[in-house]
N, C-alpha and C positions, 0 to 999 in steps of 0.2 A: 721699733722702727729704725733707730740706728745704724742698729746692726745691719740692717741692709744696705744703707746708703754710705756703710763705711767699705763695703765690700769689696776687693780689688776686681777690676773690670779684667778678665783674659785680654790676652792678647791677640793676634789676627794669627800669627804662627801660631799659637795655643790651639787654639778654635782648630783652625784646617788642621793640624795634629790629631784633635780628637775625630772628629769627621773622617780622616782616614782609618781609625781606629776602629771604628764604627764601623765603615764602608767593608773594609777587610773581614769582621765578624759576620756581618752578613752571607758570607759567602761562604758555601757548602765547600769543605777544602777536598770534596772527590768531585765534585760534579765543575769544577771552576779549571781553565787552563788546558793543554793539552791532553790528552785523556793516552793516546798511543805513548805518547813520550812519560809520563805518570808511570805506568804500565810497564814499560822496560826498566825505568830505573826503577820499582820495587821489584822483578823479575821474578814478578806472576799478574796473571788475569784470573777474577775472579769469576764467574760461570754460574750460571741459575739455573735450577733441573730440577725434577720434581724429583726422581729417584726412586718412582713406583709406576712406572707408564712404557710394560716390555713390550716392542724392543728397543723402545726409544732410548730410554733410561733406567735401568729397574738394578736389581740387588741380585747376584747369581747363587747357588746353593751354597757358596763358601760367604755370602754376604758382602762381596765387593760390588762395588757400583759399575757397571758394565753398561753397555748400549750403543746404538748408532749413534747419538746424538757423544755420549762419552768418549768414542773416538773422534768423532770427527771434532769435537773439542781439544780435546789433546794435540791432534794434527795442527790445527790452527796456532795453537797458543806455542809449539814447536817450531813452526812458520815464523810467528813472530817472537824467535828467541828467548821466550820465557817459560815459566809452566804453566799448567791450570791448575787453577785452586776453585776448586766444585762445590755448589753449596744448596744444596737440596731444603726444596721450599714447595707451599701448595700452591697450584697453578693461581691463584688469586693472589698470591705477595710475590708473584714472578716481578712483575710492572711494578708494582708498588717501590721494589727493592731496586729498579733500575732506576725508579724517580728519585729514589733518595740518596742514592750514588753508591748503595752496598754492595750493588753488581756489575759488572762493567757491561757483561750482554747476558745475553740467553741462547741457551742451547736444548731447547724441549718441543721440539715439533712446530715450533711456531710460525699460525697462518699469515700471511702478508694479508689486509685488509685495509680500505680506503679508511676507513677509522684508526688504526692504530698508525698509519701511516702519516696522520693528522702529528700526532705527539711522538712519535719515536723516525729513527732511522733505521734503514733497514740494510742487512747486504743483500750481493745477489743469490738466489734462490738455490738452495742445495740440496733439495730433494721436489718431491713434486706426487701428492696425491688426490683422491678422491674421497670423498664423505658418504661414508655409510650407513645406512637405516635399518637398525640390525633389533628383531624380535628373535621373541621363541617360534622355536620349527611348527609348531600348533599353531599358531598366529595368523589365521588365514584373512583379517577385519585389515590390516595394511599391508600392501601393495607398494605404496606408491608415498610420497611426501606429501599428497595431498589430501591425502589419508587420515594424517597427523592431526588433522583440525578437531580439538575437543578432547584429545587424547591424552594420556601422561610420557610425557620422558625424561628422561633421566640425563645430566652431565653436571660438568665441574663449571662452577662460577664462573661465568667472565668469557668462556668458551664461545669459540665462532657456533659450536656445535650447539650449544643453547640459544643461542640468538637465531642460527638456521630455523631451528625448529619450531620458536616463538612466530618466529615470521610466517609458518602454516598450519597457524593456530594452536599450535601444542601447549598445554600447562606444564611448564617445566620445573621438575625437584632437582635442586641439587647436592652433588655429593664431590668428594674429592678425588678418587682415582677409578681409572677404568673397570679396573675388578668390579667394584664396589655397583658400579648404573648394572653391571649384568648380573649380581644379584638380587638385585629389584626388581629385574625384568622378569629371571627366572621364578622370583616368588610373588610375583603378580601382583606389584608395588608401583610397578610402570607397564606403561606397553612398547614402550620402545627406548632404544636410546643409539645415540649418532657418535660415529667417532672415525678416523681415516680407516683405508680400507686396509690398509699395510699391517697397521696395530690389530686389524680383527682378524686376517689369513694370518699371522702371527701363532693368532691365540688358537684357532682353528688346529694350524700345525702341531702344539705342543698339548693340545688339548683336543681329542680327535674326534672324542663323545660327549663335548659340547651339544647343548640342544639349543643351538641357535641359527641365527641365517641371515643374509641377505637379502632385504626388501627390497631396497632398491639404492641406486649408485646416483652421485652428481655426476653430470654428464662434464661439468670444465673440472679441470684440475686445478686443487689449489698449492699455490706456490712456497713452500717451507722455508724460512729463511732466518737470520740471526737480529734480533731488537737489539738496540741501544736507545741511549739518550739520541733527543734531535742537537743539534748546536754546530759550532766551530768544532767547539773542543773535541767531536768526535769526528772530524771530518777526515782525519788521517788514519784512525784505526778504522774504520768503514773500510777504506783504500786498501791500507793491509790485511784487512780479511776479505777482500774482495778478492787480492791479488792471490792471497792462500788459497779459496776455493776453486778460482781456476785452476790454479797447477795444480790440486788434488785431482779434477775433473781432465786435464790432461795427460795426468799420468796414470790414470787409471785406478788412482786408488779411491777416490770416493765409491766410486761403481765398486769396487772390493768389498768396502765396507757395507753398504746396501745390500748387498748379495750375501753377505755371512750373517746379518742380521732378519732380513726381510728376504732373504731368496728371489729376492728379484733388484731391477735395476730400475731404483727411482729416481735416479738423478740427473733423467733425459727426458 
């Protein structure tokens, strides 16, 4: 028992010493402090992409990561004086990685929704599609998404597209990349499965004897835009990528980009 009541008492400077020390370890040394300023002085931002989702993001016959979303990432991170550094993830540890500070945003098709809008920041919208209800060309039992109700389909984890479909009764399997739900479809694994319209005339195009189709389209559009963290610390790079997508949009080059990938102009 001595030994404790011989014990030296710290001192009040001691105490707040450690307490700062303490304070300081708690904090996520990526997720804490300016995040745009962060960013220029390492002179890269880091990028989240799945890296199998054409024309979004995918791999070309020489195995380079190419896509809309890969320019128009490069554009931005050009914008803002630095480079992109890309880092290819399944659409389930997109978020995860932006919570934990591995990625500064996201660049993968991502829908603006009153849920994610909750916990992240968003910039403004740089492309703009619709949701597709996509069986085999035999599939004559849907129509419509109200069709859905009792039926299977197929997406990736976490997906507006899986929650669409929940919400009209569908029993939903998931899988990780687009290819992947229309082969289930085609092997009569699922009976449907939903994904923008852009990624499915895409696939159309490059694949001409697909036996698939359009059931039926959402009539709004949903708005594509770049996730980050919510906070201060991202309130400046928000601004500068806000400011980069306009001037792409005024100069006509997002629309370029759109149009070399998707043959059309989604960015109006």
């Amino acid at each position: 028992m001595k030994r404790f009541l011989l014990r030296k008492i710290p001192t009040v400077s001691f105490v707040f010493s450690l307490l700062a020390i303490f304070a300081g370890c708690s904090k996520d040394k990526n997720t804490s402090g300016d995040l745009l300023s962060k960013i220029q002085e390492k002179g890269e931002i880091t990028i989240a992409m799945e890296g199998a989702w054409a024309p979004w993001t995918y791999h070309d016959e020489n195995n380079v990561l190419v896509g809309y979303d890969v320019e128009v990432g490069k554009k931005i991170a050009e914008k803002l004086g630095v480079k992109a550094k890309f880092e290819e993830v399944d659409w389930d540890g997109i978020f995860a990685g932006i919570d934990a500070g591995r990625y500064d945003i996201a660049c993968n098709g991502v829908e603006v929704t009153d849920e994610r809008g909750l916990k992240y920041d968003f910039s403004e919208p740089y492309a703009y599609t619709h949701t597709a209800l996509i069986v085999r060309n035999d599939n004559d039992s849907i129509k419509s998404y109200e069709d859905l109700k009792g039926k299977t389909t197929t997406n990736s984890i976490g997906s507006t597209y899986a929650t669409l479909a929940e919400s009209y009764g569908a029993n939903v399997n998931t899988i990780d990349t687009f290819d992947e739900t229309l082969e289930l479809v085609l092997h009569g694994r699922a009976d449907a499965t939903l994904n923008d319209n852009a990624t499915f005339y895409y696939y159309q195009k490059v694949k001409p004897d697909n036996q698939f189709k359009v059931a039926a389209l959402t009539e709004n559009a949903s708005h594509v835009a770049i996730p980050m963290r919510k906070g201060d610390s991202t309130a400046s790079l928000k601004e500068a990528i806000n400011k980069a997508i306009a001037e792409m949009k005024a100069s006509g080059e997002l629309q370029m980009i759109s149009e070399k990938y998707f043959g059309a102009d989604l960015t109006k």
